[in-house]
ROTORNU-578909 format. One record per residue (C-alpha): x, y, z; residue number from 1. Coordinates in Angstrom, 1 decimal. Example, Ala and Ser with C-alpha at 12.3 -4.5 7.8 and 13.67 -1.06 7.14 Angstrom:
2
       px       py       pz     n
     12.3     -4.5      7.8     1
     13.7     -1.1      7.1     2
END
This chain:
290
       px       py       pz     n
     17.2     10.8     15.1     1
     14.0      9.2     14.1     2
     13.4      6.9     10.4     3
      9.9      6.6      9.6     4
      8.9      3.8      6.8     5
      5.5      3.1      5.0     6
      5.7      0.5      2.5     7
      3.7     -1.4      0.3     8
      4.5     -4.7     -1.3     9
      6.3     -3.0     -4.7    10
      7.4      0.5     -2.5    11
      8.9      1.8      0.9    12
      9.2      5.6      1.4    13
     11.5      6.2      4.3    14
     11.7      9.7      5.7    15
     14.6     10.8      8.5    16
     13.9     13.7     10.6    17
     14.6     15.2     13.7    18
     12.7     15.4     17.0    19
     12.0     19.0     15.9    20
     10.4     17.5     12.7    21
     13.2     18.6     10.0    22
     13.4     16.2      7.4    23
     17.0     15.1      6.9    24
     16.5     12.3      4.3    25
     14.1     11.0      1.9    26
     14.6      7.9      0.4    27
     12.8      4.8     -1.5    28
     13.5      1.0     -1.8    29
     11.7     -1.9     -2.8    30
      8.9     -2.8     -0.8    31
      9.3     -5.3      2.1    32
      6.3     -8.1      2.9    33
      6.8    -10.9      5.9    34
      5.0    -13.1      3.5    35
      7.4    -13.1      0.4    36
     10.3    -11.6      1.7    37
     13.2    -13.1      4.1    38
     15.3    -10.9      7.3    39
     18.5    -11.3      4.9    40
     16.7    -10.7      1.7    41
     15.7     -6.8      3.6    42
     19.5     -6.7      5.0    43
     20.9     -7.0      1.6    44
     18.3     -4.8      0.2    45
     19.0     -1.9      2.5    46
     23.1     -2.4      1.8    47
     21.8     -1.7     -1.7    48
     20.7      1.8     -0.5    49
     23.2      4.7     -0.4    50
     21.1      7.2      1.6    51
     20.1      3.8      4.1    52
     23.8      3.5      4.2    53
     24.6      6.9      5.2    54
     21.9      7.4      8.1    55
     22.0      3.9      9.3    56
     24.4      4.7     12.6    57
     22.4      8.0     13.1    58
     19.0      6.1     13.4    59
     18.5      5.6     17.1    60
     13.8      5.3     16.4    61
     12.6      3.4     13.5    62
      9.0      3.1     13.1    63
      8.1      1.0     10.5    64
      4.3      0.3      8.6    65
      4.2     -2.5      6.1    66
      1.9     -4.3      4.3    67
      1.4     -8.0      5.6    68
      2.4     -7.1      9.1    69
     -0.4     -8.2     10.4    70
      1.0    -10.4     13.2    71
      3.6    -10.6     15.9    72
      5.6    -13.4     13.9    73
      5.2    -11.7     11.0    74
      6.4     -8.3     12.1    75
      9.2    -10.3     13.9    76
     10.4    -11.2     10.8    77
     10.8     -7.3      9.6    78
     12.0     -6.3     12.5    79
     15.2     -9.1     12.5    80
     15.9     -7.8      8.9    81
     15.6     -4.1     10.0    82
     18.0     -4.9     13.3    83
     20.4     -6.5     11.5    84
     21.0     -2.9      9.6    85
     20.2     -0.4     11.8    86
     22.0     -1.8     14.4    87
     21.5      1.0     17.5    88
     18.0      1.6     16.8    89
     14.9      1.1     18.8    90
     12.4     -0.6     16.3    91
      8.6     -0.4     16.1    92
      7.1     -2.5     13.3    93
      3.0     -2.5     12.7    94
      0.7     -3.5     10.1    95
      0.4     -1.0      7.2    96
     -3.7     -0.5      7.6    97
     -2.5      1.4     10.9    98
      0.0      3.5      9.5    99
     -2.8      4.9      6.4   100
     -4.9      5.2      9.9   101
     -2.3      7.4     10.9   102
     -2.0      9.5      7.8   103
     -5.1      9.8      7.1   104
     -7.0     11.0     10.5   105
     -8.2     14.2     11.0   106
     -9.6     14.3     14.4   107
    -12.6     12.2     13.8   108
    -13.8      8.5     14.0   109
    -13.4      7.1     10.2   110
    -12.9      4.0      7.6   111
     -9.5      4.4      6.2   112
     -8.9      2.0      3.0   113
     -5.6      0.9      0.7   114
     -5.8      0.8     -2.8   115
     -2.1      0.2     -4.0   116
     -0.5     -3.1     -5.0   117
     -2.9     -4.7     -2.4   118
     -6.1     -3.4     -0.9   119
     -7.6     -3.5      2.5   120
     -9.8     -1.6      5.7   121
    -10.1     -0.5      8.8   122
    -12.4      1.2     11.1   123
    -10.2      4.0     13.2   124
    -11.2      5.5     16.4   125
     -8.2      7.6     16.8   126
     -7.0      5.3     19.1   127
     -7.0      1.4     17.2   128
     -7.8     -0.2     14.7   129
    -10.7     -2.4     13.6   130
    -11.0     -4.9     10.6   131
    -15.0     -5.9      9.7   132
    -14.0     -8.6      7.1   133
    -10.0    -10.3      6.1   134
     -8.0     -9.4      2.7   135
     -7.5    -12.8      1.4   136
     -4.3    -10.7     -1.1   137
     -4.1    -11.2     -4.5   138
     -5.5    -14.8     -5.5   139
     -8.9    -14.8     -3.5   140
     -9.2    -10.8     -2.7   141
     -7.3     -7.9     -3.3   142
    -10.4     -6.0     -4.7   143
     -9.8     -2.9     -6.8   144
     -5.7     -3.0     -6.1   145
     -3.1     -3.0     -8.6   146
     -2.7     -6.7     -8.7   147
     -6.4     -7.1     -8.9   148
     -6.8     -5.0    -12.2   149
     -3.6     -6.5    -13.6   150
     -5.4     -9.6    -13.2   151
     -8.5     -8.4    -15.1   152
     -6.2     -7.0    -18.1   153
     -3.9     -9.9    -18.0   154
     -7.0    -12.4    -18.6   155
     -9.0    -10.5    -21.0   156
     -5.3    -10.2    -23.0   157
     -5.2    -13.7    -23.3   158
     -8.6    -14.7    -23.5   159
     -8.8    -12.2    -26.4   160
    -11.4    -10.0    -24.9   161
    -10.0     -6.9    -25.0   162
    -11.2     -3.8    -27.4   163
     -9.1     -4.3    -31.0   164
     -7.4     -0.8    -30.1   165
     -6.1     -2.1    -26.6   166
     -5.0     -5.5    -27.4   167
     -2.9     -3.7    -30.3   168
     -1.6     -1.1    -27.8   169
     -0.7     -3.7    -25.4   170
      0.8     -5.9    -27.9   171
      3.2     -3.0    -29.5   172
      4.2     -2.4    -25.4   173
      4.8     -5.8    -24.2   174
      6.0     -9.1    -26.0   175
      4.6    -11.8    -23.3   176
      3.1    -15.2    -24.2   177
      1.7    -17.7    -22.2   178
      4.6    -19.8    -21.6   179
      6.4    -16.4    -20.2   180
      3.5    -15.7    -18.4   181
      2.4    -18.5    -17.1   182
      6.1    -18.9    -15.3   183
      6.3    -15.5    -14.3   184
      3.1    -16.1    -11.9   185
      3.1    -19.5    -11.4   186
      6.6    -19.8    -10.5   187
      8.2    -16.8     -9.7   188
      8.3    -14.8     -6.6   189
      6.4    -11.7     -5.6   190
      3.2    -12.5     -8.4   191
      1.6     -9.6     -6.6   192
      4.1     -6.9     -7.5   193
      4.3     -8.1    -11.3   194
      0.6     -8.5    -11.8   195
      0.3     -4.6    -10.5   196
      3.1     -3.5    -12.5   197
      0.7     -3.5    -15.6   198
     -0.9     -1.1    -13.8   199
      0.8      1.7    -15.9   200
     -0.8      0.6    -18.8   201
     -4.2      1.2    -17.0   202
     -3.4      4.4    -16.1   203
     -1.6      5.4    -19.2   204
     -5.1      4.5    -20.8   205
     -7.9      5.5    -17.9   206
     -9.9      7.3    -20.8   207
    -10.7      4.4    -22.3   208
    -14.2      3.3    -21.8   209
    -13.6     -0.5    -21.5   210
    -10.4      0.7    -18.5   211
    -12.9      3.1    -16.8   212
    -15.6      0.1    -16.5   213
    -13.3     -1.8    -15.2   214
    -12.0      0.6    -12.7   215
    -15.8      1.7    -11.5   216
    -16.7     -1.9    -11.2   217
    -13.6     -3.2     -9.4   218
    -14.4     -0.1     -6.9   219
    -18.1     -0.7     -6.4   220
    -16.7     -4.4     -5.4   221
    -14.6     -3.3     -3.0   222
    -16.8     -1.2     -1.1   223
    -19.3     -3.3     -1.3   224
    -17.2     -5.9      0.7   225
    -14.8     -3.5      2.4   226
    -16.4     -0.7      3.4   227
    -20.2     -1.3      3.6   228
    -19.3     -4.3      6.1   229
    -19.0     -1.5      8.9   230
    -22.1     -0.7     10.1   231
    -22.2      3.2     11.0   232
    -20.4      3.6      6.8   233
    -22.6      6.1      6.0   234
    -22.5      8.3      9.3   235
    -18.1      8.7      9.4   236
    -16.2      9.9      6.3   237
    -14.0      6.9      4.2   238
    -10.6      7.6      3.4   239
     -8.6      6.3      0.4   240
     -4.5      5.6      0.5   241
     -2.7      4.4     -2.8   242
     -1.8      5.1     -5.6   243
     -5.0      3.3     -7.6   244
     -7.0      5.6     -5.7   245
     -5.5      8.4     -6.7   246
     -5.2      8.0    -10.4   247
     -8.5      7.6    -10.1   248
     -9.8      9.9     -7.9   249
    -12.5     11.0    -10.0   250
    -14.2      7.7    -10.8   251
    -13.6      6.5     -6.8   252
    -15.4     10.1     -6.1   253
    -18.2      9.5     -8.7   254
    -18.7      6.3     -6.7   255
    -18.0      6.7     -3.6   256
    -21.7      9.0     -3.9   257
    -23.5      6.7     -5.3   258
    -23.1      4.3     -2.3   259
    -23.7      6.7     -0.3   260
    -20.4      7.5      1.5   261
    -18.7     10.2      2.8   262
    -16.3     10.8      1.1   263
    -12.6     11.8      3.2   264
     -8.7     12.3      2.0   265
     -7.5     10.5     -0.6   266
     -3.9     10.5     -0.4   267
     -1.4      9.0     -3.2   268
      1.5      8.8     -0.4   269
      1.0      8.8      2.8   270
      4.5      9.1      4.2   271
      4.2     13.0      4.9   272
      1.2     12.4      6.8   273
      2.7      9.7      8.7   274
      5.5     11.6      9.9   275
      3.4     14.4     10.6   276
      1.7     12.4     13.2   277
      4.1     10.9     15.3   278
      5.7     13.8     15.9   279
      2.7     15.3     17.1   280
      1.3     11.7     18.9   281
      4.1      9.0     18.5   282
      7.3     10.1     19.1   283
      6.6     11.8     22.8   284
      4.8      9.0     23.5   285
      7.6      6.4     22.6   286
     10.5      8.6     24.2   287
      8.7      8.7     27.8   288
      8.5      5.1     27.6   289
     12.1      4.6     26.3   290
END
C-alpha cells in the first residue's frame, strides 16, 4: 500500500491508495518543515492522527514532498521522524517544488511556482528540476505567500496605515497589541505559519481596493524575481500551486498577461495531481528498483 504526502509549512494532505490507484484514506495534519520542526516533534504529531494510526502498519511506500526539503540533511531529518512511525515502510522524501512539478505537468517543459504559506520556483523538464534564483522564506523573501501578505497587513495595522474601514474590521476580529505581537514573532516558533494565518482576513476581504493592490503588487514582485529570471518565461506556460494563488486566481490571471506569460494550471491542492502521477510514473518506477 502506498501513502503519498504534500505538505506545506501550516498543512500536509496525505492520500493512501492502492497500486491500482483506489484511494483508501485521506487525511490532514499539521505541516512538517526540517527547518522548525524536530524527528520527535513529527512522531508525536502523527500519534495525534487517528486515520495515521490506523494505516500506519499497512503503509509498506511513503512518498513524501515538503516544503524546506531542499537537502539530503534536511530531508534526513523528515525521513527519521516518518521511520520512526511508519515503521515497515520504504520512504522517499523530496523537496516540495518537485512535488507541485509533479502535479502540475501536463506533458510539456514549464515554470511551476508555490504560492501558499511560503513561495518559490522551478523550471521542469519533465524529468528534474531547475531553480534560477533561492527563496530566502519569510524574513528576506517569501514574495506574494501567505506569510509575506500577513507581513504587509500586520505592519500597516500597526503603523496605522490601513483604510479606517479595515483597521475597524480587523480590530473587532482580533485583540493583538504589540507586546502580544511582538512575542508571538520574535519569540515564538513557526512565525511563518502565524504571519500567513491572517491570511483569512485577506481573503475574507479580497474586494477591497487597498487588499487587491496589495495582492497585484505582491504578484507583479514575485514574478518579477521568480519567474522572469528563467530565460525562455515567455515561450513555456507558468503554473501556480497554493492556496494564495487560488483565491486569487483572477488578479494572478489579470497579471500574469500583462507580463507576458503563459498562463498554465493553477491548482489550490495538489495532492490529487500528485498521486495521479506516480502511479502513472513513480510507483512502477520505484517497485522495479525495490
Amino acid at each position: 500500500m502506498i501513502l503519498i504526502a504534500d505538505s506545506g509549512s501550516t498543512k500536509c494532505d496525505w492520500q493512501f491508495v492502492d497500486r491500482e490507484g483506489n484511494v483508501l484514506a485521506f487525511f490532514s495534519t499539521m505541516g512538517f518543515n526540517p527547518y522548525f520542526h524536530s524527528p520527535e516533534l513529527i512522531d508525536a504529531e502523527l500519534q495525534k492522527s487517528p486515520e495515521a494510526v490506523e494505516i500506519r502498519e499497512q503503509v509498506k511506500l511513503l512518498f513524501f514532498y515538503g516544503a524546506g526539503c531542499s537537502s539530503q540533511r534536511l530531508n534526513a531529518l523528515i525521513q527519521e521522524g516518518l521511520g520512526r512511525f511508519f515503521l515497515g515502510a520504504s520512504i522517499h522524501v523530496e523537496h516540495d517544488l518537485l512535488g507541485a512539478a509533479y502535479a502540475a505537468y501536463d506533458g510539456r517543459p514549464c515554470i511551476v511556482c508555490i504560492l501558499g504559506t511560503g513561495s518559490n520556483s522551478c523550471y521542469f523538464d519533465g524529468e528534474k528540476v531547475s531553480e534560477e534564483v533561492p527563496s530566502l522564506a519569510y524574513i528576506l523573501g517569501d514574495e506574494a505567500s501567505g506569510s509575506y501578505f500577513g507581513k504587509r497587513l500586520l505592519r500597516e495595522y500597526f503603523y496605522k496605515k490601513l483604510p479606517r474601514d479595515l483597521h475597524h474590521e480587523f480590530i473587532q476580529e482580533f485583540t493583538l497589541n504589540k507586546d502580544e505581537f511582538v512575542r508571538r514573532v520574535y519569540k515564538e516558533p513557526n512565525t511563518n505559519v502565524y504571519l500567513a494565518s491572517f491570511m483569512k482576513f485577506i481573503v475574507s476581504h479580497g474586494n477591497h481596493p487597498h487588499v487587491k493592490q496589495w495582492i497585484r503588487e505582491g504578484f507583479r514582485e514575485f514574478i518579477d524575481i521568480h519567474v522572469q529570471c528563467f530565460s525562455d518565461y515567455q515561450t513555456v506556460p507558468t503554473h501556480f500551486i497554493g492556496s494564495v494563488a487560488y483565491f486569487f486566481s483572477d488578479i494572478l490571471r489579470e497579471v500574469t498577461r500583462e507580463m507576458n506569460l503563459i498562463p498554465g494550471n493553477i491548482i489550490q491542492k495538489p495532492i490529487d495531481n500528485l498521486v495521479n502521477y506516480h502511479l502513472k510514473y513513480k510507483i512502477p518506477e520505484t517497485l522495479d528498483r525495490e
